[in-house]
C-alpha positions, 0 to 999 in steps of 0.5 A: 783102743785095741780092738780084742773082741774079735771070735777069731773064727779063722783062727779055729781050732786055736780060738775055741779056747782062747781068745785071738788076743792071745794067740802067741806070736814070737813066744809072746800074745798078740795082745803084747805085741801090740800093747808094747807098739804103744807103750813104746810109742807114748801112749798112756792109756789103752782101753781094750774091747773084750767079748770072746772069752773076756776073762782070759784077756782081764786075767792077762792084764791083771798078771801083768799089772796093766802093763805099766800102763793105765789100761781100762777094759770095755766089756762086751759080753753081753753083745758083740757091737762090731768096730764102731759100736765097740768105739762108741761104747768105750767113748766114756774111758777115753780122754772126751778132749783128745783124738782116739788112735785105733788099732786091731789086735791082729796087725803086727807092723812097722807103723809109725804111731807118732808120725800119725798123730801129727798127721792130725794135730798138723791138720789145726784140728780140721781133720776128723779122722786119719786112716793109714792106708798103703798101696799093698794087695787086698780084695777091699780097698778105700778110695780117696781123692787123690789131690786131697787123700780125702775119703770118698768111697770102698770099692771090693775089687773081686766083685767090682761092688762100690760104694760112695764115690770111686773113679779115675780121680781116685786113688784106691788103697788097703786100710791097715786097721789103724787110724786115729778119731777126732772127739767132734767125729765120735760124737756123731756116732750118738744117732748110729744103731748099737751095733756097726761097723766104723768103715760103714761110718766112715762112708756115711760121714766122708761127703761132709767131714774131713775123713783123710788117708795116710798113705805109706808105700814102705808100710809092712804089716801082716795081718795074722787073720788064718792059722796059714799066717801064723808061723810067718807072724813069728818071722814077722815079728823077730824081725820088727824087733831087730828093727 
């Protein structure tokens, strides 16, 4: 699932006409770079949340002929749901049987989707979710154990403001916007509000599921958030395609 929902505010004036998805990067939406990272990677089907200017990014796929690929859109135009109530929406178009990768429309990086997978199916189906995460700079980071790489907490490093637990056990690390969600664990969403976000779910469910980090020191990602990010964004992506 790609999250394209967004209203890309940081991205103003751009996004008054045009959804962040498509916002171009290197010639090309972000919505194909991310789309093509996961063709390329094996996967068959991708369903995309829509809500800001929804018929730009319908339009796109169309003329685009899904890309090949078995691409189903999640509508949310009525209401924006947030990260975890655009997942538990979209959930009747996914495969109900098979872990769900994640990743927002505005994460360009070198991230190994195929290693991450295995990460989870390695794990004999104990492991509910599996976030990748690397040791790079960032106001809000996760906290795992660091023997297990469990989730225990969030900490935001400029108000010292945590919740769940972090301590001197605990190794502190960015989330990347990627992960992967076991079928078991997108069935506890049922009791949750309409509206959520999934790092508030996370916490909630991390004391008694098996919630891990997937840590990747040599990660590079840029996270294209403001107009200030963009003409590195074009650099950024030149050069995954040489890689």
């Amino acid at each position: 699932m790609i999250f394209a929902a967004g209203l890309g505010t940081r991205l103003r004036p751009i996004t008054d006409t045009m959804p962040k998805a498509l916002v171009p990067v290197g010639g090309k939406p972000l919505l194909w770079h991310v789309i093509e990272k996961l063709r390329r990677a094996g996967v068959g089907r991708i369903v995309v949340n829509v809500h800001h200017f929804a018929q730009q990014i319908k339009d796109y796929i169309a003329a685009n002929d899904g890309f090949g690929l078995d691409m189903r859109i999640s509508d949310e135009t009525a209401m924006l749901l947030d990260t975890g109530g655009g997942i538990r929406k979209a959930r009747p178009l996914f495969d109900a049987d098979s872990p769900v990768l994640i990743h927002n429309v505005d994460i360009l990086s070198d991230a190994d989707i195929g290693s991450l997978y295995a990460t989870i199916e390695s794990r004999d189906g104990t492991t509910d979710a599996a976030l990748l995460v690397s040791p790079r700079p960032s106001s809000r980071a996760l906290a795992f154990d660091a023997a297990t790489m469990r989730l225990t907490g969030w900490h935001n490093l400029n108000t010292d403001e945590s919740r769940g637990h972090v301590g001197a056990d605990s190794v502190q690390l960015a989330f990347s916007g990627i992960h992967i969600i076991s079928p078991k664990l997108l069935r506890r969403m049922d009791t949750w509000p309409e509206r959520f976000g999934i790092i508030d779910f996370y916490l909630d469910a991390c004391p008694v599921t098996d919630i891990v980090g997937v840590n990747t020191p040599a990660l590079r990602l840029l996270d294209i958030g403001k107009l200030s990010t963009l003409a590195e964004a074009d650099v950024f992506a030149a050069s995954l395609t040489e890689t």
